[in-house]
mmJSON file of the N, C-alpha and C atoms, coordinates in Angstrom:
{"data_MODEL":{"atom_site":{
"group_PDB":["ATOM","ATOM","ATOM","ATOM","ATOM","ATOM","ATOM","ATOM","ATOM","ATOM","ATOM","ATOM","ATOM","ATOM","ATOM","ATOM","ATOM","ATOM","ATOM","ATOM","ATOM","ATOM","ATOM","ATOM","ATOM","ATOM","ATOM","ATOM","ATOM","ATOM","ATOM","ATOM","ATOM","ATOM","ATOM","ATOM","ATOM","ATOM","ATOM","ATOM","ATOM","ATOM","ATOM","ATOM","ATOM","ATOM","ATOM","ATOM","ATOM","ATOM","ATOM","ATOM","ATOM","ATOM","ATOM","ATOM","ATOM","ATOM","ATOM","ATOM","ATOM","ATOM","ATOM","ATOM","ATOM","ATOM","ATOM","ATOM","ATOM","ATOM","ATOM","ATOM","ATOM","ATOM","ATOM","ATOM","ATOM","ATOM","ATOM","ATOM","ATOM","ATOM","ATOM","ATOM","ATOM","ATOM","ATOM","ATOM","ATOM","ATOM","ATOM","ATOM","ATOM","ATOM","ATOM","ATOM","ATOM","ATOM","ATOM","ATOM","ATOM","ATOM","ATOM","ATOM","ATOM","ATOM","ATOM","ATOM","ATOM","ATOM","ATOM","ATOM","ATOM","ATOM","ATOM","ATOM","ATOM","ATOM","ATOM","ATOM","ATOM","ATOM","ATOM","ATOM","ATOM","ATOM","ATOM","ATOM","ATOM","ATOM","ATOM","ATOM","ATOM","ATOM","ATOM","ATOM","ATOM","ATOM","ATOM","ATOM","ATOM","ATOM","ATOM","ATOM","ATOM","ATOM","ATOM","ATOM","ATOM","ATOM","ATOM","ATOM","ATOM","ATOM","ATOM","ATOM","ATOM","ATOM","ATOM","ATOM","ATOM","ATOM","ATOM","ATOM","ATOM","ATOM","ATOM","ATOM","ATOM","ATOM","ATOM","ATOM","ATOM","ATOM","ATOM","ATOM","ATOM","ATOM","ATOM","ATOM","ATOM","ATOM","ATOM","ATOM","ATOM","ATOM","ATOM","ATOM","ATOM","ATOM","ATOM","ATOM","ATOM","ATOM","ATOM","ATOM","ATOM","ATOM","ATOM","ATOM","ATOM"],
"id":[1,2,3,4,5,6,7,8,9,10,11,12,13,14,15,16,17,18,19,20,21,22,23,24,25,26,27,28,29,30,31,32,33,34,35,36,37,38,39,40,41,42,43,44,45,46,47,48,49,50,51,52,53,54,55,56,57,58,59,60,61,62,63,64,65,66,67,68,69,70,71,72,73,74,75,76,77,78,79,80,81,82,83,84,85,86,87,88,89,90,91,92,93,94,95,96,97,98,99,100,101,102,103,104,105,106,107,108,109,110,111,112,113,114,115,116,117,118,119,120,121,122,123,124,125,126,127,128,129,130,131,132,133,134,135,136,137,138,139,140,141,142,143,144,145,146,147,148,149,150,151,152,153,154,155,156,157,158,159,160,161,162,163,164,165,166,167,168,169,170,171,172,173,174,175,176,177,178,179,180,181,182,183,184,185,186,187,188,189,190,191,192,193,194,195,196,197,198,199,200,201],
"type_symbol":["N","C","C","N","C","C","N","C","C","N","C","C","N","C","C","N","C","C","N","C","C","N","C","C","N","C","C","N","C","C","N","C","C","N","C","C","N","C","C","N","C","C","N","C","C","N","C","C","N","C","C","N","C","C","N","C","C","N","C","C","N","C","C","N","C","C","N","C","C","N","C","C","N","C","C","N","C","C","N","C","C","N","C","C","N","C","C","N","C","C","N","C","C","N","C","C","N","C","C","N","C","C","N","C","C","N","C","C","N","C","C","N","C","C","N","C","C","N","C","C","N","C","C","N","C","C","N","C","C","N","C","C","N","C","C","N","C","C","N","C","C","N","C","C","N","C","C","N","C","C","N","C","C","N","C","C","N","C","C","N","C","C","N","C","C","N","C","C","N","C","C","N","C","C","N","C","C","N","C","C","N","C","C","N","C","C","N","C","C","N","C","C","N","C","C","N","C","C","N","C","C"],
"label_atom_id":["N","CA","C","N","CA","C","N","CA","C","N","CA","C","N","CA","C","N","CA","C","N","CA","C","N","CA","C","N","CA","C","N","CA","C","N","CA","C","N","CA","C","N","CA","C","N","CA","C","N","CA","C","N","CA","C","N","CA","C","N","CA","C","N","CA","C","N","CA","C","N","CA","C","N","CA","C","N","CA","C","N","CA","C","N","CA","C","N","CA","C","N","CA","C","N","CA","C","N","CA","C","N","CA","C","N","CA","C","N","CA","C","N","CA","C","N","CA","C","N","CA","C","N","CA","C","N","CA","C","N","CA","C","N","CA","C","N","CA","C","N","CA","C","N","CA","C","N","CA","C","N","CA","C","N","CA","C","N","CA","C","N","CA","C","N","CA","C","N","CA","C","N","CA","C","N","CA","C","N","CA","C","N","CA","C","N","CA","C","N","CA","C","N","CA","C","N","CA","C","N","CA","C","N","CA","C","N","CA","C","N","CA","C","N","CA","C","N","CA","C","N","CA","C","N","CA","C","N","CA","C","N","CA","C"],
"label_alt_id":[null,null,null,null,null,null,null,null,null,null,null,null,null,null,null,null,null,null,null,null,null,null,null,null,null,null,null,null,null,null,null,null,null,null,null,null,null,null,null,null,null,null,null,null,null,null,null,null,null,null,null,null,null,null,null,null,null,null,null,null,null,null,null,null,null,null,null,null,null,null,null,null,null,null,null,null,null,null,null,null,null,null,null,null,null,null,null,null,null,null,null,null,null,null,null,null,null,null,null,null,null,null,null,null,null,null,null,null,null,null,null,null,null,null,null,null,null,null,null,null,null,null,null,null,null,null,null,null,null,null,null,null,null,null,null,null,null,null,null,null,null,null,null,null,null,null,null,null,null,null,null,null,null,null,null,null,null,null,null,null,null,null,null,null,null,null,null,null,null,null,null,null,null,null,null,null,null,null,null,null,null,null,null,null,null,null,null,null,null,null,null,null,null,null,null,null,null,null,null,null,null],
"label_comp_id":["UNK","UNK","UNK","UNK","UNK","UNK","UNK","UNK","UNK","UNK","UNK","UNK","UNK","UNK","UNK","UNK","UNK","UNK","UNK","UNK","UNK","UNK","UNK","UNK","UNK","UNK","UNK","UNK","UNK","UNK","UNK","UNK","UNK","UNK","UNK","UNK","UNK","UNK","UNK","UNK","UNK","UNK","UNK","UNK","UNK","UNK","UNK","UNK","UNK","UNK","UNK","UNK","UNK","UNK","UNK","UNK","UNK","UNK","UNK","UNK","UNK","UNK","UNK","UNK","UNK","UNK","UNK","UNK","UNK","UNK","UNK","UNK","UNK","UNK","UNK","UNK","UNK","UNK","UNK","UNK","UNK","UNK","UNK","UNK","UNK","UNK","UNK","UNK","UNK","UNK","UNK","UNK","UNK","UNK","UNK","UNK","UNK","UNK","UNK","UNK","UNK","UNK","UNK","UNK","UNK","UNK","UNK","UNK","UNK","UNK","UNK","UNK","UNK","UNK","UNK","UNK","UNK","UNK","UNK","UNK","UNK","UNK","UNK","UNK","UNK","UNK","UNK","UNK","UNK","UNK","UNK","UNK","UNK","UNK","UNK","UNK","UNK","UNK","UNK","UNK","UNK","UNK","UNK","UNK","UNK","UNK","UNK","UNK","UNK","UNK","UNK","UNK","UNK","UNK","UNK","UNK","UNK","UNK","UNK","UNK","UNK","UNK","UNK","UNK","UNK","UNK","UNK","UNK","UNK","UNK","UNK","UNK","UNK","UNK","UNK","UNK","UNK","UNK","UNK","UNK","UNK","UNK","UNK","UNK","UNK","UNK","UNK","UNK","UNK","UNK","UNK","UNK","UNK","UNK","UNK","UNK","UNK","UNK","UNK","UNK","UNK"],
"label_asym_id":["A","A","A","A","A","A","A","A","A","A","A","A","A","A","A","A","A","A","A","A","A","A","A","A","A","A","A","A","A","A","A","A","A","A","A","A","A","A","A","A","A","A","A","A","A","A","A","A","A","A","A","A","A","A","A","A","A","A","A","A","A","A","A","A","A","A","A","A","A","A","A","A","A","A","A","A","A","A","A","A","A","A","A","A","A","A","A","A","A","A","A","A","A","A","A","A","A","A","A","A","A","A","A","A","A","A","A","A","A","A","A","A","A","A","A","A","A","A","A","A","A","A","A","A","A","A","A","A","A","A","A","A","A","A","A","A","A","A","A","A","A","A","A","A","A","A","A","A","A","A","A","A","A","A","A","A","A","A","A","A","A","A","A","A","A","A","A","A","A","A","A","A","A","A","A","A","A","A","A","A","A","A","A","A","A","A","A","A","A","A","A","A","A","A","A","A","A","A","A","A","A"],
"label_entity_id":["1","1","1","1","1","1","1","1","1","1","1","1","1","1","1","1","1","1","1","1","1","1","1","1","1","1","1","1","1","1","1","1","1","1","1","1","1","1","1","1","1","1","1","1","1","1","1","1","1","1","1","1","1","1","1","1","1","1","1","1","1","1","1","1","1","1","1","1","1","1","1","1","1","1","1","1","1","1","1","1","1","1","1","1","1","1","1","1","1","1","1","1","1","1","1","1","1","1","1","1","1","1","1","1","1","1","1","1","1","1","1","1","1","1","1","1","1","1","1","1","1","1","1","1","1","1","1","1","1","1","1","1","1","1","1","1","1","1","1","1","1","1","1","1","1","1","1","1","1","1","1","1","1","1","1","1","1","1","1","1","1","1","1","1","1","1","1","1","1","1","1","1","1","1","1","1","1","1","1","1","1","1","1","1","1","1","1","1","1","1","1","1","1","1","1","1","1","1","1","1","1"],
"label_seq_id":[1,1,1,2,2,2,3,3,3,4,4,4,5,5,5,6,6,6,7,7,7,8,8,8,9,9,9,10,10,10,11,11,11,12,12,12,13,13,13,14,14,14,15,15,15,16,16,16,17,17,17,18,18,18,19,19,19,20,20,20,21,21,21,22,22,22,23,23,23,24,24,24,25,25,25,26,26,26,27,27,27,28,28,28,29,29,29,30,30,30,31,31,31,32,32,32,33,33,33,34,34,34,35,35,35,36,36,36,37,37,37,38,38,38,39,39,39,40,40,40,41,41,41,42,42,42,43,43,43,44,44,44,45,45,45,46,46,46,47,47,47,48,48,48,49,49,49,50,50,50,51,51,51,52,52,52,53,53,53,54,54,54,55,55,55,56,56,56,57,57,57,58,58,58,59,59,59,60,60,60,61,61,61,62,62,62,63,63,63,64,64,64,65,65,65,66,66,66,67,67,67],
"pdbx_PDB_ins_code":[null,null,null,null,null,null,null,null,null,null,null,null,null,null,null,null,null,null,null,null,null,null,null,null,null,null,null,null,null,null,null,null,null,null,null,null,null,null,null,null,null,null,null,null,null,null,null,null,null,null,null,null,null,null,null,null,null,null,null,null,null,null,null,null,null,null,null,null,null,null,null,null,null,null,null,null,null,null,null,null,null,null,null,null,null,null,null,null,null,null,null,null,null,null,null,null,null,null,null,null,null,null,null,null,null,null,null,null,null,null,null,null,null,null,null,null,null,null,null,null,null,null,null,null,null,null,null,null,null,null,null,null,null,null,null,null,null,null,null,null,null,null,null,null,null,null,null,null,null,null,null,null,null,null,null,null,null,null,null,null,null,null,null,null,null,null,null,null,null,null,null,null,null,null,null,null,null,null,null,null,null,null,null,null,null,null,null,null,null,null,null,null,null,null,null,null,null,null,null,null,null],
"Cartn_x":[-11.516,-11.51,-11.765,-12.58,-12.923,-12.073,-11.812,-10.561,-11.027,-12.36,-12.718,-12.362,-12.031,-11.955,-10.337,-9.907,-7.838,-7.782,-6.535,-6.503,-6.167,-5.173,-4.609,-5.258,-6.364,-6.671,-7.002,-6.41,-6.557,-7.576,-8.437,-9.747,-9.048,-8.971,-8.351,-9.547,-8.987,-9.587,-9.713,-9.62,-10.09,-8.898,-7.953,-6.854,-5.973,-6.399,-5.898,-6.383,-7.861,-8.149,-8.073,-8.061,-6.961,-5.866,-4.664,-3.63,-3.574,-3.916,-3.587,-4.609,-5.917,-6.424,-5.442,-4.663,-4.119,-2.833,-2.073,-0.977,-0.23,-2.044,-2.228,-2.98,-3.346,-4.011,-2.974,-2.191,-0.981,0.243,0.471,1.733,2.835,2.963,3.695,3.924,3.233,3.361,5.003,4.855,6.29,5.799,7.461,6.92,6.835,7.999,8.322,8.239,7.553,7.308,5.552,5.626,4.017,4.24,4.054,3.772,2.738,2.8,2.485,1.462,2.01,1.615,1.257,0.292,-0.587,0.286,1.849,2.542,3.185,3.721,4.209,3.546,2.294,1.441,0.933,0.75,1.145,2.046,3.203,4.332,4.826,4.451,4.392,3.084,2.07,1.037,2.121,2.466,3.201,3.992,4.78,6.116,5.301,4.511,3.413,3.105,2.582,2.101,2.904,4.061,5.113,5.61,6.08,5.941,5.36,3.814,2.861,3.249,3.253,3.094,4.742,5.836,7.093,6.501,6.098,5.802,5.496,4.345,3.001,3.916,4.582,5.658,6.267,7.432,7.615,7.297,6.238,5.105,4.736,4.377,4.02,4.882,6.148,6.798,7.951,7.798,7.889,6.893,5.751,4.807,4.909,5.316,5.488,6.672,7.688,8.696,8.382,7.504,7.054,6.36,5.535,4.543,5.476],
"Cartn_y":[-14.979,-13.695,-12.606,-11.802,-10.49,-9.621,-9.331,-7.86,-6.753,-6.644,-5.524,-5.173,-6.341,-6.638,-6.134,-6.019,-6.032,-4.643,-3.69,-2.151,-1.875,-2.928,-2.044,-2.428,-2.651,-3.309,-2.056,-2.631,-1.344,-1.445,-0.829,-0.671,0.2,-1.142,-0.71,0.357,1.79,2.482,2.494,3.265,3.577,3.402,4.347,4.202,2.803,2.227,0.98,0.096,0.151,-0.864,-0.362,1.049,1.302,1.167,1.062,0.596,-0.76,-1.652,-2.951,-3.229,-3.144,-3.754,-2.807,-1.571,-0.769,-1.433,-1.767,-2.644,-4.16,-4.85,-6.005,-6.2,-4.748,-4.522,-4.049,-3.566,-3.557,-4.063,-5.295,-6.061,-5.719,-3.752,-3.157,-3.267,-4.47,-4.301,-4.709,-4.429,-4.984,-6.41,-6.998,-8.185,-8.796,-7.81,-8.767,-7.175,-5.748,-5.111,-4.427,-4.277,-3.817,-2.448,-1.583,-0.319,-0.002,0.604,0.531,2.166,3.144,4.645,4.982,6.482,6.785,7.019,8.037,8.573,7.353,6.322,5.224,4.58,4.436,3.912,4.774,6.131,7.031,7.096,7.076,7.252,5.926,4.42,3.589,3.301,4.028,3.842,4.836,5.877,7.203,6.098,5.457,5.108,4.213,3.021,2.331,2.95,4.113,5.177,5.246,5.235,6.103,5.029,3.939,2.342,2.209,1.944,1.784,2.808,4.127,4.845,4.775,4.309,4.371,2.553,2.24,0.948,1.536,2.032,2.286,2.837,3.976,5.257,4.575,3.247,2.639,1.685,0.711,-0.06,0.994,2.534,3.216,3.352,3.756,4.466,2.499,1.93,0.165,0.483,0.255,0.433,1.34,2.426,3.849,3.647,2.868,2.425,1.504,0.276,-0.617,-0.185,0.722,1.437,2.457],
"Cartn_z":[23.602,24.28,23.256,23.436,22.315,22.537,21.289,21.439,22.055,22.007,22.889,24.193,24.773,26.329,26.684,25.486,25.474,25.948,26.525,27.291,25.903,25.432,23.834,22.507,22.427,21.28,20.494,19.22,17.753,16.978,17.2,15.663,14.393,13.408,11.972,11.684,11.092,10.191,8.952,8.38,7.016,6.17,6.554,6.125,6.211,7.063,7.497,6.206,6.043,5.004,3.499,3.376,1.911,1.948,2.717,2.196,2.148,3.251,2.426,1.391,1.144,-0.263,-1.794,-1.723,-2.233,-2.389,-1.264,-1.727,-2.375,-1.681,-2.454,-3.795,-3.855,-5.268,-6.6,-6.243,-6.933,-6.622,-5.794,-5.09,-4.962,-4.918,-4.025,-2.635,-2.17,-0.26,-0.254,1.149,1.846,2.386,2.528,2.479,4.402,4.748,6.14,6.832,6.425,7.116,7.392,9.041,8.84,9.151,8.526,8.861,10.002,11.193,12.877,12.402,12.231,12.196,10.835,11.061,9.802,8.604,9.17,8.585,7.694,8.144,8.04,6.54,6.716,5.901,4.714,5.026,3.748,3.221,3.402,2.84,1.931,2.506,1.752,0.858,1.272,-0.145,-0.924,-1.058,-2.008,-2.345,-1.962,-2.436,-3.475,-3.366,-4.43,-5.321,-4.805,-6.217,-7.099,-7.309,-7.531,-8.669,-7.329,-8.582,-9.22,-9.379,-10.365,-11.546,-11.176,-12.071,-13.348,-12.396,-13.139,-13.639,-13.644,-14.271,-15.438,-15.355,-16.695,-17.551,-17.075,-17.702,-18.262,-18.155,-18.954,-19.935,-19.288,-20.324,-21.222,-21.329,-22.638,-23.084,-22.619,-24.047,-24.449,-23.967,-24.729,-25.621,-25.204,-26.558,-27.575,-27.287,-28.73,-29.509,-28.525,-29.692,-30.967,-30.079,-30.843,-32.386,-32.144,-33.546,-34.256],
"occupancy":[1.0,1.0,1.0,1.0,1.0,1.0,1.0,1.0,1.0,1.0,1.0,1.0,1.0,1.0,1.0,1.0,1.0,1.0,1.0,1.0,1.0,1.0,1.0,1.0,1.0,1.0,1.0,1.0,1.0,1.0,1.0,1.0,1.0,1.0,1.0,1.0,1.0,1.0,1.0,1.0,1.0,1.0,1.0,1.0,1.0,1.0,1.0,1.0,1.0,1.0,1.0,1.0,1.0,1.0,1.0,1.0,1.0,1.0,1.0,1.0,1.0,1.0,1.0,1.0,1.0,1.0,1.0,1.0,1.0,1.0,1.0,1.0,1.0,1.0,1.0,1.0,1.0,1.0,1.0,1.0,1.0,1.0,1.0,1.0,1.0,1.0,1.0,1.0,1.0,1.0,1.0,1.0,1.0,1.0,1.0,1.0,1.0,1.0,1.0,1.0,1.0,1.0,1.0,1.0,1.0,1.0,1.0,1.0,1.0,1.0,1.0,1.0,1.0,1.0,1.0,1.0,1.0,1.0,1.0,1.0,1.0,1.0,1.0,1.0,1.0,1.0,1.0,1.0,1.0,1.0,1.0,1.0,1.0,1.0,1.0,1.0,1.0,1.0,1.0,1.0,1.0,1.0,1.0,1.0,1.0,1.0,1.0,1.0,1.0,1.0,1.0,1.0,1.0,1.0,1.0,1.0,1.0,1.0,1.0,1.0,1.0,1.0,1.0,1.0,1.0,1.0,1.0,1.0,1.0,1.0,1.0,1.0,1.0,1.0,1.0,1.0,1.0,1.0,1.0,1.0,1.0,1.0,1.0,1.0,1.0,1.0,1.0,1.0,1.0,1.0,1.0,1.0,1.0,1.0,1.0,1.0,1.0,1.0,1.0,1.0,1.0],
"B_iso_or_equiv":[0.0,0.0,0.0,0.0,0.0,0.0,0.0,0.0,0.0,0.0,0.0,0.0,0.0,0.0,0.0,0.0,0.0,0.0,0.0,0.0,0.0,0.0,0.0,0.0,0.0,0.0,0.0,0.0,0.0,0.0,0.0,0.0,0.0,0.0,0.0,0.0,0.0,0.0,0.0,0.0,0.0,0.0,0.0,0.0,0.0,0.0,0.0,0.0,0.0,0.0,0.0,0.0,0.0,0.0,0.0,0.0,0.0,0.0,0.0,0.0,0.0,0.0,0.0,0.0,0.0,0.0,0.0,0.0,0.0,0.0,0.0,0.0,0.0,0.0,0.0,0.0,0.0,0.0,0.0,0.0,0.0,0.0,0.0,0.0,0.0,0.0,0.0,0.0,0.0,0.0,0.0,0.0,0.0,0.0,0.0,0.0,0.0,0.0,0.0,0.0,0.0,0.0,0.0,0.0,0.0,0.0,0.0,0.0,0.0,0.0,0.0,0.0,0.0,0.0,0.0,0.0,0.0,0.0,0.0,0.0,0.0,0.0,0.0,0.0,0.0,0.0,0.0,0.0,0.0,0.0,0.0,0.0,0.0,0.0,0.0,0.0,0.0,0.0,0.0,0.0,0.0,0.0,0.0,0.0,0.0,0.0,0.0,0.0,0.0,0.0,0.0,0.0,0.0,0.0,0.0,0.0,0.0,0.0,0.0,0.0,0.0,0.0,0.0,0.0,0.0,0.0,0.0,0.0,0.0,0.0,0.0,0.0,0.0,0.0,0.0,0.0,0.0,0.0,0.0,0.0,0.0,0.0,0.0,0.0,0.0,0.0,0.0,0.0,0.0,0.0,0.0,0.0,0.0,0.0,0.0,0.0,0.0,0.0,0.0,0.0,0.0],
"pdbx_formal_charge":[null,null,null,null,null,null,null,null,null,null,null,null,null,null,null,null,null,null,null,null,null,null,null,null,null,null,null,null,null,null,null,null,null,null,null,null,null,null,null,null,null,null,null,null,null,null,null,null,null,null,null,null,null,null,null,null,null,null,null,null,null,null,null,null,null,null,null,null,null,null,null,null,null,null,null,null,null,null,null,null,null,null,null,null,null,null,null,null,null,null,null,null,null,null,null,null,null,null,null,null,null,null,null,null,null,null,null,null,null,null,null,null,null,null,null,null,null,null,null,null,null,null,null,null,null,null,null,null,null,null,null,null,null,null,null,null,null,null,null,null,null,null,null,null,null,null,null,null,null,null,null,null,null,null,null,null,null,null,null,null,null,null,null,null,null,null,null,null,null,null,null,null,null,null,null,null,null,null,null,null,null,null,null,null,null,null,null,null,null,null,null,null,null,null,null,null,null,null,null,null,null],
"auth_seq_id":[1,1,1,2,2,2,3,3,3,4,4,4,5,5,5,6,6,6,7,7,7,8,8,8,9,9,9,10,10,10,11,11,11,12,12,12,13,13,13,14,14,14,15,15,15,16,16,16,17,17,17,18,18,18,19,19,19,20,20,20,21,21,21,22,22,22,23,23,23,24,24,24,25,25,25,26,26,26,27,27,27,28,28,28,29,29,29,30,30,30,31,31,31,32,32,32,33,33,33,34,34,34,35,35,35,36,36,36,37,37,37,38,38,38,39,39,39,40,40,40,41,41,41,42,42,42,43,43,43,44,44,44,45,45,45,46,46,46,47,47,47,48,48,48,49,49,49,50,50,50,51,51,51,52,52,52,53,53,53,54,54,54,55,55,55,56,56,56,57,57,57,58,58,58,59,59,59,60,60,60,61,61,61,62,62,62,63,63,63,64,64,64,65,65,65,66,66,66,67,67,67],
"auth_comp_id":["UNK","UNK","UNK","UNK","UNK","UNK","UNK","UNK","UNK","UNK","UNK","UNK","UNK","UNK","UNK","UNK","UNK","UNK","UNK","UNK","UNK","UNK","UNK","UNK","UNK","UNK","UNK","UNK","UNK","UNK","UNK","UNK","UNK","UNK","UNK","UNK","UNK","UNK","UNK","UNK","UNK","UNK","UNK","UNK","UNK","UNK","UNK","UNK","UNK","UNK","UNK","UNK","UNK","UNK","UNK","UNK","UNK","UNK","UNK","UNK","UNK","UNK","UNK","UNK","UNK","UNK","UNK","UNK","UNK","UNK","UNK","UNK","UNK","UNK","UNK","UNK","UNK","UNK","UNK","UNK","UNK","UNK","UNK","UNK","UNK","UNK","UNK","UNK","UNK","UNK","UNK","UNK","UNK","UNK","UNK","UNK","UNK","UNK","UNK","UNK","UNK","UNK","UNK","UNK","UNK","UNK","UNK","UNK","UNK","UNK","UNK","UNK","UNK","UNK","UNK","UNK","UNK","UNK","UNK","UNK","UNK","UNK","UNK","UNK","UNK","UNK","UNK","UNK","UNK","UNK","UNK","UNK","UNK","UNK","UNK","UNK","UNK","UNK","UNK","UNK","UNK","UNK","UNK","UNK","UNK","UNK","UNK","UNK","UNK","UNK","UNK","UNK","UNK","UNK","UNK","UNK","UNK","UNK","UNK","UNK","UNK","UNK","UNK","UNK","UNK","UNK","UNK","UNK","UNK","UNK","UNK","UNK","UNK","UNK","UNK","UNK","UNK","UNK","UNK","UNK","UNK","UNK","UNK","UNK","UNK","UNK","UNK","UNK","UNK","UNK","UNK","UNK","UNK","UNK","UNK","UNK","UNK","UNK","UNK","UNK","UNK"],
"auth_asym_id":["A","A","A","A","A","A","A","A","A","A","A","A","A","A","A","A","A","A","A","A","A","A","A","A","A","A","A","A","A","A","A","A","A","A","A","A","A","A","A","A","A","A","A","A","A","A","A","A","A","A","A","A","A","A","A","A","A","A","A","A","A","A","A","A","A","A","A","A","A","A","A","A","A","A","A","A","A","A","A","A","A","A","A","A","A","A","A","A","A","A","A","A","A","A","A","A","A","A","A","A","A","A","A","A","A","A","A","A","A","A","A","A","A","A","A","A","A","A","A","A","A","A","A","A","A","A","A","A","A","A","A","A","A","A","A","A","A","A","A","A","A","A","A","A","A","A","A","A","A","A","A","A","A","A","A","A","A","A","A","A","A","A","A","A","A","A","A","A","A","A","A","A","A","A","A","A","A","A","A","A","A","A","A","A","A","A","A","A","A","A","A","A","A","A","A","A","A","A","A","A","A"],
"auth_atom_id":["N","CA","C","N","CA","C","N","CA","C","N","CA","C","N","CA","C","N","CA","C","N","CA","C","N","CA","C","N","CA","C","N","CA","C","N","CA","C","N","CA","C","N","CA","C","N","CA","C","N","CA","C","N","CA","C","N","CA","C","N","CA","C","N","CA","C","N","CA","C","N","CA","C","N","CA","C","N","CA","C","N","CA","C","N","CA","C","N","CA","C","N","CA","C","N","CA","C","N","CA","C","N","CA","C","N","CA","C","N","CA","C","N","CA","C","N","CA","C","N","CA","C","N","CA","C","N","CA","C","N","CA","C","N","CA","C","N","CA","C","N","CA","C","N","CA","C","N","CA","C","N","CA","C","N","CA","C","N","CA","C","N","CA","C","N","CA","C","N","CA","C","N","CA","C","N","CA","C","N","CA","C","N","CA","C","N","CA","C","N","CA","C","N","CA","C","N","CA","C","N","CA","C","N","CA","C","N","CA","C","N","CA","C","N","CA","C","N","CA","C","N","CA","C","N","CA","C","N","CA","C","N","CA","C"],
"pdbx_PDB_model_num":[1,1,1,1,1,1,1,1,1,1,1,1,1,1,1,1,1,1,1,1,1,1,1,1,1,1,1,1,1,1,1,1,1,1,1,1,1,1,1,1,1,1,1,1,1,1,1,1,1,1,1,1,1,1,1,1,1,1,1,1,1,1,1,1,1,1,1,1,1,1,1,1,1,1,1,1,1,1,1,1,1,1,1,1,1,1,1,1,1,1,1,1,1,1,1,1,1,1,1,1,1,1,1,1,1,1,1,1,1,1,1,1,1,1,1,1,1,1,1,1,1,1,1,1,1,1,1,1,1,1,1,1,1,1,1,1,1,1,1,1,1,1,1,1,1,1,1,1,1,1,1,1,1,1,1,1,1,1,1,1,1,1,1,1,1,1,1,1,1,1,1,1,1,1,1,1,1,1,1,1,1,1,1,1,1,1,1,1,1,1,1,1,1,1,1,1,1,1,1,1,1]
}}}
């Protein structure tokens, strides 16, 4: 049966396919949640951001101690 044919069927957007290649690109996703709404899904790419970046923040200054 084609999804087209469904009353509720969802065409993933844009945003849809940057956050998950975005969350599996840095394995910040959730594991047992799907984010449903836009707001939803921004707010967990931000929260990723945020990780990555407190990652790096600490991987550098590990490294500046090191030298």
């Amino acid at each position: 049966m084609a999804s087209s044919n469904l009353p509720n069927a969802i065409s993933p957007s844009f945003l849809d396919h940057l956050y998950v290649s975005f969350t599996n690109a840095t394995a910040f996703s959730p594991t047992e949640t799907v984010p449903m709404t836009v707001v939803a899904k921004t707010l967990m790419g931000v929260q990723s951001v945020a990780s990555l970046l407190t990652v790096a923040l600490v991987a550098a200054r590990a490294v500046n101690i090191l030298t």
